[in-house]
TIVEXMAR-664902 format. One line per 8 residues: number of its first residue (from 1); their letters; for each residue y negated, x, z negated of C-alpha. Coordinates in steps of 0.05 Angstrom, whole numbers, plus 32768, in hexadecimal, padded with zeros to 4 digits. Layout:
TIVEXMAR-664902
NUM> A> Y X Z | ... .
end
This chain:
TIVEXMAR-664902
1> XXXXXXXX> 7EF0 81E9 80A7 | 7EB8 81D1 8078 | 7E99 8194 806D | 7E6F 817D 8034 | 7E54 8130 802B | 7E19 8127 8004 | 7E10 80E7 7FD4 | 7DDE 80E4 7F9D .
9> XXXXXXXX> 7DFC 8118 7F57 | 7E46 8126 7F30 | 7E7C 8149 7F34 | 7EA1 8165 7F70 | 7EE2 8145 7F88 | 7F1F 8159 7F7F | 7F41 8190 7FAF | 7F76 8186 7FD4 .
17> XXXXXXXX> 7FBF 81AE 7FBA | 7FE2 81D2 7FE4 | 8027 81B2 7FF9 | 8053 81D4 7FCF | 8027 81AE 7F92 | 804A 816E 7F80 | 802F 8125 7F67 | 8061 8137 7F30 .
25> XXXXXXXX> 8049 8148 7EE6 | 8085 8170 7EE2 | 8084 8195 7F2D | 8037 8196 7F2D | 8017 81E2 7F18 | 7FDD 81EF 7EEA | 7FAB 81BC 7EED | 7F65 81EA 7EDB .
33> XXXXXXXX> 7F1C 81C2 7ED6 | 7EE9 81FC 7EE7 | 7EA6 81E7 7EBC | 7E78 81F9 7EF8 | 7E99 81C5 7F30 | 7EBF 8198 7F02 | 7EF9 8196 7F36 | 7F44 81A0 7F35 .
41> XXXXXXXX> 7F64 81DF 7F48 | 7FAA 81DE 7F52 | 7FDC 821B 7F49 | 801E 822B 7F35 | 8028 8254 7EF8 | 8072 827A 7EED | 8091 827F 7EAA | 8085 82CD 7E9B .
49> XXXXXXXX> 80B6 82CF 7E63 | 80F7 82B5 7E8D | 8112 82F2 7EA8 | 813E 82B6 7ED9 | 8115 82A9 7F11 | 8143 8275 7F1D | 812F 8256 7ED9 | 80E3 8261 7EE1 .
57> XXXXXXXX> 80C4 8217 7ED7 | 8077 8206 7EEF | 804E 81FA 7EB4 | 8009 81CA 7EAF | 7FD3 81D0 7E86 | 7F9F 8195 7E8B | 7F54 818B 7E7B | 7F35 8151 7E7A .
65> XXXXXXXX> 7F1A 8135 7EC0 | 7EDA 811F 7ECB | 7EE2 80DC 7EF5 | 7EB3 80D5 7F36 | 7E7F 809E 7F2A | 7E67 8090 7F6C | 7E36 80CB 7F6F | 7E2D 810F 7F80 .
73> XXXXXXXX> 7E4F 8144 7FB8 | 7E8F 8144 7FD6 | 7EB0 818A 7FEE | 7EE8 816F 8024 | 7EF0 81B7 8025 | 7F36 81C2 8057 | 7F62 81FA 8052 | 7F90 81E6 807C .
81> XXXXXXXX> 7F95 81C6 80C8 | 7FAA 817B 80D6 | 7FD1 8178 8119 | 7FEB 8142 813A | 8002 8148 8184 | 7FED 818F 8184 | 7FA3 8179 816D | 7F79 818D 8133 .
89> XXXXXXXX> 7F67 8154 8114 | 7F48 816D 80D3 | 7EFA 8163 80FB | 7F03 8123 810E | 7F26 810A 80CD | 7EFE 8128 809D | 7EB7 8103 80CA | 7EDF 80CE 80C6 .
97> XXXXXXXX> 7EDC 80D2 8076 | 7E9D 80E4 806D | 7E82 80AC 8099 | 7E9C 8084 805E | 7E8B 80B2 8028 | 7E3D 80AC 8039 | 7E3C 8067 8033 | 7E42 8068 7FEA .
105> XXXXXXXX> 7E62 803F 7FB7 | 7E36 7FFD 7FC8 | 7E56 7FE6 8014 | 7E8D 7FC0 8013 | 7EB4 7FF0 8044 | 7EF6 7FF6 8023 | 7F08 803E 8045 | 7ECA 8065 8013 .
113> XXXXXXXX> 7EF7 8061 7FD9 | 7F3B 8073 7FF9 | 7F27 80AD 8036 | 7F25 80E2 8000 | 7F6D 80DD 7FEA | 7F7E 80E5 8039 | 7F86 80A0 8040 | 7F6D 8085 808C .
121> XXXXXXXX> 7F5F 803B 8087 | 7F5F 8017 80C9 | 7F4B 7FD0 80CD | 7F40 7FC6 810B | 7F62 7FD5 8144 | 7F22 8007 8156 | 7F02 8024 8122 | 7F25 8063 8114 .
129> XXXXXXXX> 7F40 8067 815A | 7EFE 806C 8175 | 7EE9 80A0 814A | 7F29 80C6 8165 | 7F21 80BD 81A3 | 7F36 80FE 81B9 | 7F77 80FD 8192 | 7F8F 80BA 81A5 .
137> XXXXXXXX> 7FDD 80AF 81AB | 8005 807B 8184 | 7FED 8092 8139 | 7FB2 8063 8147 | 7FC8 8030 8173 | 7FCB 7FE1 815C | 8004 7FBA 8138 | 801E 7F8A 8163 .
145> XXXXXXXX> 8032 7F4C 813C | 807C 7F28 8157 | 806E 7EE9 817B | 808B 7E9F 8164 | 80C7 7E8B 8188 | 80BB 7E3D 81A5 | 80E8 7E21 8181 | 80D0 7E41 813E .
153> XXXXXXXX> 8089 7E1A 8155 | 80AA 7DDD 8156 | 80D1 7DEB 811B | 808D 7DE5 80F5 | 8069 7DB5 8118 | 80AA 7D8A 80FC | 80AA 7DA5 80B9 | 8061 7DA2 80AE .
161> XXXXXXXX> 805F 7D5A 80BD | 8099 7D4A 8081 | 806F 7D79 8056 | 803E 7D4F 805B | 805E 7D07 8056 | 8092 7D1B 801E | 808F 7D1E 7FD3 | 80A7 7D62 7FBA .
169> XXXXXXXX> 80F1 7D47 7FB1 | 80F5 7D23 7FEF | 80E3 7D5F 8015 | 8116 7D8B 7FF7 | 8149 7D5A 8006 | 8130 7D56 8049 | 8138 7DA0 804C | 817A 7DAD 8034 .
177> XXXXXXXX> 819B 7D78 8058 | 8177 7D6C 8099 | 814B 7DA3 80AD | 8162 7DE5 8098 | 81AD 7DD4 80A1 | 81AB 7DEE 80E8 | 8190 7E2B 80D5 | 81AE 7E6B 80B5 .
185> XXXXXXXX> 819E 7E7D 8072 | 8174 7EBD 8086 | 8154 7E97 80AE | 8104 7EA8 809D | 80EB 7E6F 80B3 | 8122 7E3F 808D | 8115 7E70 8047 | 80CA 7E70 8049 .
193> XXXXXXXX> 80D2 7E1D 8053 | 8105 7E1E 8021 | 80DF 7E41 7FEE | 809A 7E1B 7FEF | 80BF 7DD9 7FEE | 80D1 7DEE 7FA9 | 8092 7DF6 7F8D | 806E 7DC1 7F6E .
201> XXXXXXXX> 8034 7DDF 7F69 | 8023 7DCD 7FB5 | 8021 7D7B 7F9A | 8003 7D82 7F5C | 7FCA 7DB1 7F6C | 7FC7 7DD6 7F2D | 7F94 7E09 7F27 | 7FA4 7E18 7EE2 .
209> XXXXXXXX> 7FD9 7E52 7EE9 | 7FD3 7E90 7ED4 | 7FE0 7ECE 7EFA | 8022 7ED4 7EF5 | 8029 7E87 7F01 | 7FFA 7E8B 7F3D | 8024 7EBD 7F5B | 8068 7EA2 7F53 .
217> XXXXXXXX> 8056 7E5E 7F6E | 802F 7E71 7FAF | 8042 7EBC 7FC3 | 8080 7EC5 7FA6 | 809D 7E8E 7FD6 | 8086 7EC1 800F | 809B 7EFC 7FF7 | 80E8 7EE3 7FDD .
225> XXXXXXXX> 80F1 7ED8 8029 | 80EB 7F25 802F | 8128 7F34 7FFC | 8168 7F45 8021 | 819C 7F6E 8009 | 8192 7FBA 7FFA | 8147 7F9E 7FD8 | 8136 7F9D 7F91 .
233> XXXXXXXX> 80F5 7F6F 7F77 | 80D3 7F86 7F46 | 8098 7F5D 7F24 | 805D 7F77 7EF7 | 807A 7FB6 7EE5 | 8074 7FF8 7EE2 | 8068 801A 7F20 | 808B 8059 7F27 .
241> XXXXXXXX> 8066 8080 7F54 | 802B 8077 7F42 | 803B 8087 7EFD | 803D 80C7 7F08 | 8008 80D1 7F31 | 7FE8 80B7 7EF8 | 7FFF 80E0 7EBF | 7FED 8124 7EE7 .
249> XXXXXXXX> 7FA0 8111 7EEE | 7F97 80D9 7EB5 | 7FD1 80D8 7E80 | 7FA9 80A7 7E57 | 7FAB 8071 7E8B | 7FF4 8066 7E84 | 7FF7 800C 7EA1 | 8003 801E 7EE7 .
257> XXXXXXXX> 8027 7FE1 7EF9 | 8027 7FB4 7F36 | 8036 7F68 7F3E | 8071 7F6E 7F6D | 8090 7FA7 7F92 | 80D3 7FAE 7FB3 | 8104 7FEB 7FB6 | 813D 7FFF 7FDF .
265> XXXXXXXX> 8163 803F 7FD9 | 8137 805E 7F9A | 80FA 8056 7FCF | 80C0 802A 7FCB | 80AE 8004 8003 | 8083 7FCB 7FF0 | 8048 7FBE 7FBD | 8025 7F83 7FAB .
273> XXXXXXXX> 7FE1 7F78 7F81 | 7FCF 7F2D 7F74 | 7F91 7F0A 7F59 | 7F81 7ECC 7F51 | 7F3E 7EAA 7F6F | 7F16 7EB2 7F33 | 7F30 7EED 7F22 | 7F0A 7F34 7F3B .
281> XXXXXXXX> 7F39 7F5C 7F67 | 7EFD 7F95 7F6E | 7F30 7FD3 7F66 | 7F72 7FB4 7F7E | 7F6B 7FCF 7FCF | 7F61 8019 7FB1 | 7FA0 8009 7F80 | 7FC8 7FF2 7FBE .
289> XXXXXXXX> 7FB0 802A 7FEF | 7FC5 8059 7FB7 | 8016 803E 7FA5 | 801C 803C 7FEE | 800D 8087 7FF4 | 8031 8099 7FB2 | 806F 8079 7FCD | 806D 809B 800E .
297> XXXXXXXX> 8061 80DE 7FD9 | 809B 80D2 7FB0 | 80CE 80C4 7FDE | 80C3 80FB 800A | 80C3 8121 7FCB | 8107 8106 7FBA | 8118 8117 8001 | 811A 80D5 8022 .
305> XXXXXXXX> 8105 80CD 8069 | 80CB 8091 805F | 809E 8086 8095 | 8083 804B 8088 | 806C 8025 8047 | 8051 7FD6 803F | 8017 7FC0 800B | 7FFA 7F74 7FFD .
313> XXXXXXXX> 7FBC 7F66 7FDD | 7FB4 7F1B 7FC9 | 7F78 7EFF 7FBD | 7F71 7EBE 7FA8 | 7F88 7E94 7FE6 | 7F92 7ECC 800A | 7FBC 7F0A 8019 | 7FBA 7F43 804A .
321> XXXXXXXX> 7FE5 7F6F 805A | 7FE7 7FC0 8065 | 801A 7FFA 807E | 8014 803B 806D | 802E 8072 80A0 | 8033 80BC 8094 | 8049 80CF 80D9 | 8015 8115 80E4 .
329> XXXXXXXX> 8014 8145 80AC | 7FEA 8131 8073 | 7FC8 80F0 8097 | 7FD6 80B4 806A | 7FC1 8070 80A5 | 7FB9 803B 8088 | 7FBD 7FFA 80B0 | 7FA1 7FAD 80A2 .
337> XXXXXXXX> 7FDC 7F8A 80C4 | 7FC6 7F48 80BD | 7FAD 7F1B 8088 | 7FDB 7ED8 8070 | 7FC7 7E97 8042 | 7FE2 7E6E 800F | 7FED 7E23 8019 | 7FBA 7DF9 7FE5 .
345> XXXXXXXX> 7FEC 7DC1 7FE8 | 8023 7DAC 8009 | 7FF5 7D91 8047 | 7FE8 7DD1 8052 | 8027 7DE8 8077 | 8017 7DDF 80BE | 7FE3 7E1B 80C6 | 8003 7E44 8089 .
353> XXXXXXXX> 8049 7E4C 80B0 | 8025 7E58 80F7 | 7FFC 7E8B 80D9 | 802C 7EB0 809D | 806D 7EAB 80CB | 805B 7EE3 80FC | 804A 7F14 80CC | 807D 7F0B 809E .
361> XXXXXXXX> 80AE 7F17 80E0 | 807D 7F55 80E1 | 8091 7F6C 809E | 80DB 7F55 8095 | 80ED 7F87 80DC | 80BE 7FBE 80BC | 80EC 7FBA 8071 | 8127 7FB7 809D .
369> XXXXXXXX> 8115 7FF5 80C3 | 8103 801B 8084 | 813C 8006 806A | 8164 802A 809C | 812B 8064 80A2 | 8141 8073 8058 | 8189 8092 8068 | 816F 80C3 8093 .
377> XXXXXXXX> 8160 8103 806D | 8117 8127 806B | 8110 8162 8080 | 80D3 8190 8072 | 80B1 8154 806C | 8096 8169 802D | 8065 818F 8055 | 8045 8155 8069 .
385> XXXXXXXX> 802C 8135 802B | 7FF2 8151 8000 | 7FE5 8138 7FB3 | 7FB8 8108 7FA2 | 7F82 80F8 7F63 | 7F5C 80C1 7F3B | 7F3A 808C 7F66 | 7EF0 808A 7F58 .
393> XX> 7ED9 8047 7F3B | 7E98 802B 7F3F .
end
């Protein structure tokens, strides 16, 4: 099935591997550039001079890509059939790309720059379900967020109020000795308390941080209630996976790093990209939507049964927050769960905990469940997931 989206002149994208290609510079085959199409052909290549078949290795050989800039033809050529729930889905999917693809580099719909590496973005609870219509089923159906227990309303109506009537000290004192002492330490409503009470940031109003600053002292008090035992935190460094999805189709670009991401079990199961409000954040939703897929890629290359994968982009006062599912053979959805602030100061706390506290309930049961999800071995999973290439930027 053939399906070719037009945009105004360069080279052709990428086509897609077939599965037994991996994301790996050392498992991928030959990587050819053909002068007439400029596109990537992948294929393995055996070692004719081992007479051990067992010792035969894949080799690569690399040209130079050309990188899409924003122009020109797309062949979503497609080999191969997408089912789900005994239905084809490659049609639908592939309209469902183009309809993005068409637009061009200029709209501000995130999806254009993301549907080509078989990434479905859904951000609303109808916009790629309605163009599936006919498949339906739960691939496509909303995230339901947990609600607040009554007494966890309360809770913050209380809190709020000393938040706002304390000094920074007075407050923690409060904390430590009155408030939280009832509840148990993994509590989240009693860590995410705990942990803006201790920044000072929230009295003095300093907008003079830099990045790393601006992070720590109003994110990283969110995401430190996520850390539970089993979890590792890892902040601005390398990022594994996307490393070497990297090195296969741009060895020169070799900073793949992210702010903060967490791993359990040699898996990764949560990225985060942060800006601050002055700073641009044009290509950090591409950057996200691509770590959460090459996670999903190399752990069920490692053979590790993850379903589901978690990805933050903050910017400025602001962060939202994505899944990733692979749960139908090569169809990488991609979910807006929700979107969360920042307090500005500490007066702040009343809608900041009302808002933030549901989704972070959200997102602590998802890590727990992948957590668990990660025992389990995978099995022909492998299958399922198809390599990926360079992002185009504009």
């Amino acid at each position: 099935m053939d399906m070719l989206v037009y945009l105004p002149a360069a080279p052709s994208v990428p086509q897609q591997a077939n599965l037994g290609d991996s994301l790996s510079s050392t498992k991928t085959g030959v990587t050819e550039t053909t002068d007439s199409t400029s596109s990537y052909i992948y294929q393995s290549e055996q070692d004719s001079d081992s007479e051990d078949d067992s010792k035969r290795r894949h080799k690569k050989q690399r040209k130079e890509p050309t990188r899409w800039d924003g122009s020109g033809s797309f062949d979503l050529t497609v080999n191969d059939k997408w089912i789900h729930e005994g239905n084809d889905m490659s049609t639908p999917l592939l309209g469902y790309t183009g309809l993005y693809l068409n637009v061009g580099t200029d709209c501000p719909d995130r999806p254009a720059k993301v549907a080509m590496n078989r990434i479905f973005f859904l951000e609303s609870n109808t916009t790629l379900a309605a163009h599936l219509s006919t498949v339906g089923g739960f691939l496509f159906a909303p995230v339901p967020l947990p609600h607040l227990a009554s007494q966890d309303v309360m809770d913050i109506y209380d809190i709020s109020s000393a938040f706002r009537e304390k000094d920074s000290l007075q407050i923690q004192d409060y904390i430590f000795s009155e408030w939280a002492k009832d509840r148990p330490p993994s509590d989240l409503l009693r860590r995410l308390v705990t942990n803006y009470a201790q920044v000072e940031a929230l009295w003095t109003r300093s907008d003079k941080q830099n990045e790393d600053t601006y992070m720590h002292d109003y994110f990283i008090p969110i995401f430190n209630c996520l850390q539970r035992p089993g979890f590792t935190r890892h902040f601005t460094s390398t990022f594994g996976p996307s490393l070497i999805r990297s090195q296969a189709f741009d060895p020169t670009n070799l900073g793949i790093k992210s702010d903060l991401h967490l791993v359990t079990k040699g898996a990764h199961v949560f990225v985060c990209e942060c800006k601050k409000p002055t700073v641009s954040s044009k290509f950090d939703f591409e950057k996200i939507a691509l770590e959460m897929k090459d996670s999903i890629d190399d752990a069920i290359t490692n053979g590790k049964r993850l379903v589901r994968v978690f990805g933050c982009q903050v910017k400025g006062d602001q962060g939202e927050l994505f899944s990733m599912d692979l749960q139908a053979e090569s169809i990488y959805l991609m979910r807006l769960i929700g979107s969360f602030e920042r307090p500005k100061s500490h007066t702040d706390m009343l809608h900041v905990l009302l808002s933030n506290l549901p989704i972070l309930k959200w997102l602590s049961q998802e890590l727990q469940i992948s957590f668990n999800t990660l025992d389990k071995e995978a099995h022909d999973l492998e299958t399922w997931i198809r390599p990926s290439f360079e992002l185009p930027r504009s």
